[in-house]
N, C-alpha and C positions, 0 to 999 in steps of 0.2 A: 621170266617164269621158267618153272623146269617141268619138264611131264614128272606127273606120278606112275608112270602107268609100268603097269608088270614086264611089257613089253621091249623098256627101254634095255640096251646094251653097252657094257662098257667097251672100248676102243680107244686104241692108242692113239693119243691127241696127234692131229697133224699140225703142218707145219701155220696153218692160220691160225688154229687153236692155240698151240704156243705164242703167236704172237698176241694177240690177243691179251692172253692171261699174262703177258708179260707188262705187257701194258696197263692192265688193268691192275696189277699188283705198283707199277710201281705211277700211275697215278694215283694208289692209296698212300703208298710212302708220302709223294708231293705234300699231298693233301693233309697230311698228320704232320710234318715238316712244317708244313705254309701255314700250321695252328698252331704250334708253336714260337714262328717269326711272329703272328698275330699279336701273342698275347706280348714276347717282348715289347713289341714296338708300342701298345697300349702301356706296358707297366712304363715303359719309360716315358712315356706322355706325362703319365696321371705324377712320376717323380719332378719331372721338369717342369710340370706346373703347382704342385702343392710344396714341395722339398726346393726349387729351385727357384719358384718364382719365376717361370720363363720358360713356357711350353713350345717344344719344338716343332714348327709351322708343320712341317712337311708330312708328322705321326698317323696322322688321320689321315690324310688321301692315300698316302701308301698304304694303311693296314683296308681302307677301303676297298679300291685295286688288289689285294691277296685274299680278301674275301670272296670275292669274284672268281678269284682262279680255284681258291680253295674248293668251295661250295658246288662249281660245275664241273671239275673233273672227278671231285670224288662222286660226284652226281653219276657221272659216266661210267666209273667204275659199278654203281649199284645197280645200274641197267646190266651189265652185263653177268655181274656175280646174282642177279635178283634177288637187290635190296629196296627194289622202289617199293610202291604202295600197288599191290596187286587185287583182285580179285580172286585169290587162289583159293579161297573157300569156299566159290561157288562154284569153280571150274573143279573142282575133283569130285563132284557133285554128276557130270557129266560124266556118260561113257566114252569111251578112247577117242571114238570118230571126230563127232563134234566137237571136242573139247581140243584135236587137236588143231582143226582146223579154226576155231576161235583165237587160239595162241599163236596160229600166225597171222590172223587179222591184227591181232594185239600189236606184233612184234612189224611189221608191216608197217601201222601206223607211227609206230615207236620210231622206226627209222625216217617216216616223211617227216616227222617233228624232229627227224634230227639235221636232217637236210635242212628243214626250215631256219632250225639254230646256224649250219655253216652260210646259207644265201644269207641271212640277213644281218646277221655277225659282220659277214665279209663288208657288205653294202653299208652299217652305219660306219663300223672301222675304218674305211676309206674315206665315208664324208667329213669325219670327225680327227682324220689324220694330220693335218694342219696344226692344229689348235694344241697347248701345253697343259698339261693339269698343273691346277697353280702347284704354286712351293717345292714339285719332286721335278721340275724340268724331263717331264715324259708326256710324249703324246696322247690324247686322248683315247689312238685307234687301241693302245696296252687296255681299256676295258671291254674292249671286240673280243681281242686273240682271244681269251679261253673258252670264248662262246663257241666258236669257230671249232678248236679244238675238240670241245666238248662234241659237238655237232657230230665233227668226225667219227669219233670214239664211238658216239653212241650207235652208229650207222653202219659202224662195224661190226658192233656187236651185236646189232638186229638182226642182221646177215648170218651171224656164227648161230645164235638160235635159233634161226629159220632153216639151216641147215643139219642143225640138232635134229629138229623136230623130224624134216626129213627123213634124216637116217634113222629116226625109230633110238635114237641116244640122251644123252644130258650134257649141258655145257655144266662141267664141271665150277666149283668158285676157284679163283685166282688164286686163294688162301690155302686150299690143299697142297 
């Protein structure tokens, strides 16, 4: 979420800031990339089974697994550019005070949920690291890591706009 308020100020991104928005831009890249490998890896399924007669085992759990990575980092990036699903029609409904401190209960919670995503990422990852997903010869824990990651990501960026808020600024989007 960004403040509306009259009060915010612009400032030269510092050095979290930058990383951040680096970050955040290029797990949008991944993510627009990994939609891409997606669909290859589907069209040549749907070839290898209708055209070939002989659908290659492994299509589906790998385009499976890149959904995964796809969907929670770019997830992560939307937390921090505020693309998620907000309440911001009610909160600018509010004066400055309350509303700013609303938005950091928001962003507060945002980041225990993200923490929650790296503890328990971390924890099935590990119990499930043994074990092979049939037909791609990868370990089970490859459907953790981008939970994990995500987790990260997102707890970072709860951090940068709790720090916005703070300073009375805006966490600019990755995209500018």
């Amino acid at each position: 979420m960004t403040t509306s308020s009259s009060h915010a100020h612009k400032r030269p991104p510092n050095r979290f800031t930058r990383m951040n928005a680096c970050m955040a831009r290029y797990g949008m890249y991944f993510s627009v990339a990994g939609l891409f490998v997606i669909v290859a890896i589907v069209a040549y399924q749907v070839f290898g089974r209708y055209v070939l007669n002989d659908s290659p085992t492994w299509a589906e759990n790998l385009a499976l697994v890149l959904i995964l990575y796809v969907t929670l980092i770019g997830a992560a990036a939307g937390v921090r550019d505020a693309g998620h699903i907000g309440m911001e029609s009610l909160l600018v409904l509010l004066p400055d005070g309350p509303r700013t401190k609303i938005e950091m209960v928001i962003h507060v919670l945002v980041a225990i949920f993200g923490g929650a995503m790296v503890y328990n990422g971390w924890i099935l990852g590990v119990s499930v690291a043994p074990y092979k997903l049939a037909n791609i010869n990868l370990s089970e824990a490859v459907r953790y890591v981008p939970l994990v990651i995500s987790g990260v990501l997102i707890i970072l960026f709860s951090i940068e706009h709790l720090i916005a808020l703070v300073n009375g600024s805006e966490v600019e989007p990755a995209w500018n």
